[in-house]
C-alpha positions as CSV (number, residue, x, y, z in Angstrom):
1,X,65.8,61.4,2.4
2,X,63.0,61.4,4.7
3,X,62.0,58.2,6.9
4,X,60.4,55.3,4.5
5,X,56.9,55.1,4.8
6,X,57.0,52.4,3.1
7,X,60.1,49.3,2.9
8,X,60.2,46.6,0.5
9,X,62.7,44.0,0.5
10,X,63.9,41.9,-2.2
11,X,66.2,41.1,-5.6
12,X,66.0,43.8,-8.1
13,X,67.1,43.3,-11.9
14,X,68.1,45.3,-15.4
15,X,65.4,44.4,-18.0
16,X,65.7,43.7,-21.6
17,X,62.5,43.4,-23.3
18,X,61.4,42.5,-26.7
19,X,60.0,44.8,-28.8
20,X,59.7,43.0,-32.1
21,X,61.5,45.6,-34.0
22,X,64.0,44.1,-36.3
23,X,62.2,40.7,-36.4
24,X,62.5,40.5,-32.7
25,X,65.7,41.0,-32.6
26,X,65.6,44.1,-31.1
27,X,65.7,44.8,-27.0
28,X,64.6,47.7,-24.9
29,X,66.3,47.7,-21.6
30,X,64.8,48.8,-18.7
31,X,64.4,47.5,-15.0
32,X,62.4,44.9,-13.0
33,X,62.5,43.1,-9.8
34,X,59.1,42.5,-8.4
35,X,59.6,44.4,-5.3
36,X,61.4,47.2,-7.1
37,X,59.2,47.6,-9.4
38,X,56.5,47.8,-6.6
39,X,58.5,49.9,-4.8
40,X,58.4,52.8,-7.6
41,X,54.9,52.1,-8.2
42,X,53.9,53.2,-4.7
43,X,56.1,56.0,-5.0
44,X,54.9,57.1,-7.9
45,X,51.8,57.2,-6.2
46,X,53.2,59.7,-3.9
47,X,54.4,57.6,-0.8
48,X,57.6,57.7,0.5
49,X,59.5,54.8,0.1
50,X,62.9,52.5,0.3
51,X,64.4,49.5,-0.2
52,X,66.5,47.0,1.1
53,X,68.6,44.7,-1.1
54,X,72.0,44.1,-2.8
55,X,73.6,45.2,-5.6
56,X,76.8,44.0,-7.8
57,X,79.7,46.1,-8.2
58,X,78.7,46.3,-12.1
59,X,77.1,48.5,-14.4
60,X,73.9,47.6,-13.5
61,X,73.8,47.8,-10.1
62,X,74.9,51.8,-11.0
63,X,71.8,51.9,-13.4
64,X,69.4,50.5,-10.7
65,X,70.8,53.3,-8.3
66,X,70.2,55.9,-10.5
67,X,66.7,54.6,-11.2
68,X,65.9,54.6,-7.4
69,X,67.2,58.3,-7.0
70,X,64.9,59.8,-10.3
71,X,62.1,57.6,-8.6
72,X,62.6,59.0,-5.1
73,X,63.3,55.6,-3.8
74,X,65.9,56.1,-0.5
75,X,68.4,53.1,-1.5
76,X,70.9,53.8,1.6
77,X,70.4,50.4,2.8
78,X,71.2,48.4,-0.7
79,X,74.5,47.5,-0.4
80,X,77.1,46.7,-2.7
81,X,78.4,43.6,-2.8
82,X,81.8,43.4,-5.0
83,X,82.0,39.2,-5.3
84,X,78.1,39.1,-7.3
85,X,76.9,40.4,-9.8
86,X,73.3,42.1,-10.4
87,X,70.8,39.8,-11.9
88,X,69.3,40.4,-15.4
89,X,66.0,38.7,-17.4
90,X,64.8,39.1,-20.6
91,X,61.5,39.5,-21.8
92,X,60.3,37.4,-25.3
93,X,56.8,38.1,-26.7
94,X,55.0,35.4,-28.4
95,X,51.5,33.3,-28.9
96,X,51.7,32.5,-25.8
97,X,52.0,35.6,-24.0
98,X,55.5,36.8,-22.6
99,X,58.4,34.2,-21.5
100,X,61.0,35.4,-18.8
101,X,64.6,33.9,-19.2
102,X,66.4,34.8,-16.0
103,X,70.3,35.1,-15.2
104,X,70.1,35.7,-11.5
105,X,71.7,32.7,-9.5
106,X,74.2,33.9,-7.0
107,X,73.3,37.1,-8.0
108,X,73.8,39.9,-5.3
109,X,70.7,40.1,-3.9
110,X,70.3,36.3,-3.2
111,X,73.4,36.8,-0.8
112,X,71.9,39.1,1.3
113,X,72.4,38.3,5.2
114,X,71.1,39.2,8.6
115,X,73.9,41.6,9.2
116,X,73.2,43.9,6.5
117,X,69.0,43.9,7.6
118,X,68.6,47.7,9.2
119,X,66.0,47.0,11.9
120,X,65.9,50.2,13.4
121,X,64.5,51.3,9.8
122,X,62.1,48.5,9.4
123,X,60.8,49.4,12.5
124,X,60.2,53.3,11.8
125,X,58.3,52.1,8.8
126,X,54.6,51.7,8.2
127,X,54.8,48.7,6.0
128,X,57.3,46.5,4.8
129,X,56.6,44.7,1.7
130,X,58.3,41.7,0.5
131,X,57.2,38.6,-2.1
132,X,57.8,34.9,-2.9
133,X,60.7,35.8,-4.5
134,X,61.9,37.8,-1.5
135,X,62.1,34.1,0.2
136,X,62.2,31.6,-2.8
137,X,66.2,33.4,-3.9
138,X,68.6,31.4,-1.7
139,X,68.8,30.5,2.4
140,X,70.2,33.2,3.2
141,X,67.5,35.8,1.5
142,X,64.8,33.4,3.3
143,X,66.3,33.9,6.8
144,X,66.9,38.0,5.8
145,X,63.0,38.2,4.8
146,X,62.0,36.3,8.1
147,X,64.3,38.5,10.4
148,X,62.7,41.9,8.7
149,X,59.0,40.1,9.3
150,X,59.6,39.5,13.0
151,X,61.3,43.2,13.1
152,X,58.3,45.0,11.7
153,X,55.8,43.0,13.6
154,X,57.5,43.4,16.9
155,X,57.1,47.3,16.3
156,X,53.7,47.3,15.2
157,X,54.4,47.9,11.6
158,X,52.1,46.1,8.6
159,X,53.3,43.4,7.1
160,X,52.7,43.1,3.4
161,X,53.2,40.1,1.1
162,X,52.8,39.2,-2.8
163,X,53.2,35.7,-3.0
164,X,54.6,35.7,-6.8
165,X,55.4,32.1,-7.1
166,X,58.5,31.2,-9.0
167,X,58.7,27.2,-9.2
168,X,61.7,27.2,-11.0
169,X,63.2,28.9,-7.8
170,X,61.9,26.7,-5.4
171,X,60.1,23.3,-5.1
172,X,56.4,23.1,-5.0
173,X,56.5,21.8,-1.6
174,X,58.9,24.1,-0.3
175,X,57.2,27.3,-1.8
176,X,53.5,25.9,-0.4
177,X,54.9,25.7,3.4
178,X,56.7,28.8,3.4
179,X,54.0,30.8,1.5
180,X,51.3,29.7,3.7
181,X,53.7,30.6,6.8
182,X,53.9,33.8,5.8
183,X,50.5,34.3,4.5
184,X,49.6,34.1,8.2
185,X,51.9,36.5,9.3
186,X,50.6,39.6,6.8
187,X,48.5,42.1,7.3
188,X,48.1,42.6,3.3
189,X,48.4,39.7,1.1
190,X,48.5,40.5,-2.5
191,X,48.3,37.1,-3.9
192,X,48.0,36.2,-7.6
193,X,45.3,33.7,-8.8
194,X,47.6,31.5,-10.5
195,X,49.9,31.2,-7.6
196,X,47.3,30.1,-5.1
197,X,45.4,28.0,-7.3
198,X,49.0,26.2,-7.7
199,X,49.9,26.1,-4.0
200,X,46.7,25.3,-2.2
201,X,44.3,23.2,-5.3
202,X,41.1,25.4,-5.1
203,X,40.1,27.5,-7.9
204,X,37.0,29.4,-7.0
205,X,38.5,32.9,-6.3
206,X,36.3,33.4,-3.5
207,X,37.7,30.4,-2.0
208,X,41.2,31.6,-2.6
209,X,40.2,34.8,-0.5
210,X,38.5,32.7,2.2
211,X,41.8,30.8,2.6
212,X,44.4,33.7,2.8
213,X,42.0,35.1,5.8
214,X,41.7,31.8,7.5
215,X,45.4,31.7,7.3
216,X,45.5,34.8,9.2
217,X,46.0,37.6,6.6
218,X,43.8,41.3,8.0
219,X,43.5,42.0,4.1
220,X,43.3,39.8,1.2
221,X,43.8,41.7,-2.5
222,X,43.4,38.7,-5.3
223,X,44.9,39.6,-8.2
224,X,43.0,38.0,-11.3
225,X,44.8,39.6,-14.2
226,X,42.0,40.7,-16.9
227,X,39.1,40.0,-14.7
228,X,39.9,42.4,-11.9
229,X,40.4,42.0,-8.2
230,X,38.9,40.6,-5.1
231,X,39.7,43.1,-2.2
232,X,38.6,41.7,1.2
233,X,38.5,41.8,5.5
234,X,36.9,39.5,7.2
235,X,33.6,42.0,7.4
236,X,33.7,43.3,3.9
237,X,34.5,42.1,0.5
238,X,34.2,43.7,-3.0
239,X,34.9,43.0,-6.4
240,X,37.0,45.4,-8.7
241,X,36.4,45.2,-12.5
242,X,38.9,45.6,-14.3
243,X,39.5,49.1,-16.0
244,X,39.3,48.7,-19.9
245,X,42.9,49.1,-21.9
246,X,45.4,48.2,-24.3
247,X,47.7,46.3,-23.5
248,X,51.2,45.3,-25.2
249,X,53.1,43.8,-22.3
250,X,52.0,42.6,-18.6
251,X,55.1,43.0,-17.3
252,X,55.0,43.8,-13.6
253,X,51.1,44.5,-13.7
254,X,50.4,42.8,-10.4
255,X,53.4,44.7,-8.9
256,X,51.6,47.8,-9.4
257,X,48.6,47.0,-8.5
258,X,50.4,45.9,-5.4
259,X,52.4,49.1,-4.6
260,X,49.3,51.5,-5.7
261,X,46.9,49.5,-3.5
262,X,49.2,50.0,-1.0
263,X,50.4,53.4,-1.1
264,X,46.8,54.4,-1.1
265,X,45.7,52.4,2.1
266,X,48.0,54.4,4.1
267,X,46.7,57.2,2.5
268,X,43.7,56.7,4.2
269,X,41.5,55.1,1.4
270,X,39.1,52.4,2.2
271,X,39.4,49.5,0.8
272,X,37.0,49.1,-2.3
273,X,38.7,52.9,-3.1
274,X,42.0,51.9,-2.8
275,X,41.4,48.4,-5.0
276,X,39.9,50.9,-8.0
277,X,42.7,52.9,-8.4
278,X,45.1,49.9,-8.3
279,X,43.1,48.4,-11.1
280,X,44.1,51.5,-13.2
281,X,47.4,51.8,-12.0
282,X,47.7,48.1,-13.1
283,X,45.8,48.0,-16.3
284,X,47.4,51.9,-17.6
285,X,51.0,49.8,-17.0
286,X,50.4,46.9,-19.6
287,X,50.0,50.1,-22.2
288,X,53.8,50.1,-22.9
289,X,56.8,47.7,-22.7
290,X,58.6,46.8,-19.9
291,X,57.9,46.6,-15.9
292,X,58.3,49.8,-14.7
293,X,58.7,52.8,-17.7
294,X,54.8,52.5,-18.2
295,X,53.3,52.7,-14.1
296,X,51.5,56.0,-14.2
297,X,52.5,58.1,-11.4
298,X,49.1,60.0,-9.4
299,X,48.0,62.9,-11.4
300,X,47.2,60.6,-14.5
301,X,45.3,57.7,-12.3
302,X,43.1,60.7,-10.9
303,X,42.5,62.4,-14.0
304,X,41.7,58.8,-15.2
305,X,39.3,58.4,-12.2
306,X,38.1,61.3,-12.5
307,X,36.6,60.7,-16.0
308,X,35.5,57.6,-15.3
């Protein structure tokens, strides 16, 4: 495969989600990860892309492979690691919404060190994208996420960051600090509202935008589920309604809405453009179960745009 335009960094995982078939006891598997499933977002948005990460010597890790190759994803830097295992999380639906029960501790991914990180690669990027989770995994992951940061910065390459806040990963304290550090290291944050009403107390959403640029981020993307977006600079700002659906599951909507918004940016869209057709990407994913079998690839967005 061709050189990465895009890099993202981070744990992926096999999906089991509940589809309320046989009084909910019936599963569909599929695959999540937030950074993998951003990762075939943006590529099914047309940019080339890879990804860096660990695998276990399992079944899954072999279904996640195959996955990347259908998706076009260039997985030559995920590396197989034959003492873990690759993590897992099921999906429940219920009143209130869905509920994630994760089996990932120790998993490969969280064992990922600095001698596996491919600089060189980083480095020949565009962007390289990596989450809360990215950092939140174990030590070593943290250290891993912070090498690739100072790698693509050093070269000039765009730093992007979802801050997906997982508390039962990480104490509040902990996440706070190391969120805010790298907040102010990003070119593009995608944060969610939830997750910086939780770290920094405010909950005006303008506010929340106003505090990721202060922090030092070029371009701020709030995320606020059924309401929309705010997609801001520090000379322009604009508010993205959300585009009207039907959703069954939410799984991994912000995740597309982070690798579309992406994806199009380097594409050369400004930025009000390129938080529209996120919107759809994100809203057109919640239309079917699980995080990634639903996330519309380019043709149907447009023709969706295009309508509208």
């Amino acid at each position: 495969m061709s050189q990465p335009e895009i890099i993202a960094l981070g744990e992926p995982m096999v999906e089991f989600n509940q589809t309320g078939a046989r009084d909910g006891r019936q599963y569909l598997q599929g695959f999540g990860g937030d950074t993998s499933n951003f990762a075939i977002a943006a590529a099914r948005q047309g940019a080339k892309v890879g990804y860096l990460s660990a695998v276990g010597d399992d079944p899954y890790g072999v279904m996640l492979r195959r996955l990347w190759d259908e998706e076009g994803v260039d997985h030559s830097s995920v590396t197989t690691d034959v003492d873990a295992f690759t993590a897992i999380y099921f999906v429940n639906h219920g009143e209130r919404g869905h509920q994630f029960t994760f089996f990932r501790s120790g998993s490969a991914a969280s064992r990922m060190k600095l001698a596996d990180l491919p600089r060189e690669r980083i480095a020949a990027a565009r962007v390289l994208h990596l989450s809360g989770i990215s950092l939140a995994i174990s030590d070593s992951a943290c250290d891993t996420a912070y090498a690739a940061i100072e790698s693509a910065r050093s070269a000039g390459v765009q730093v992007s960051f979802d801050t997906n806040l997982r508390l039962k990963l990480w104490s509040v304290q902990r996440a706070r600090a190391v969120i805010r550090d790298v907040i102010s290291l990003s070119d593009i944050c995608l944060p969610s509202y939830d997750d910086v009403v939780a770290i920094t107390g405010l909950n005006d959403p303008d506010a929340l935008v106003d505090h990721c640029l202060r922090l030092g981020a070029k371009t701020v993307a709030l995320k606020l589920g059924e309401k929309g977006a705010i997609v801001a600079t520090a000379s322009e700002r604009h508010q993205i309604p959300p585009h009207a659906c039907k959703p069954v599951d939410a799984t991994g909507a912000g995740d597309a809405f982070g690798g579309a918004f992406v994806a199009r940016l380097i594409r050369g869209d400004g930025l009000a453009e390129a938080g529209r057709y996120a919107a759809v990407v994100a809203a057109l994913s919640t239309e079917g179960y699980g995080a990634v079998a639903p996330i519309p690839n380019a043709e149907r967005v447009l023709s969706v745009l295009q309508a509208r």
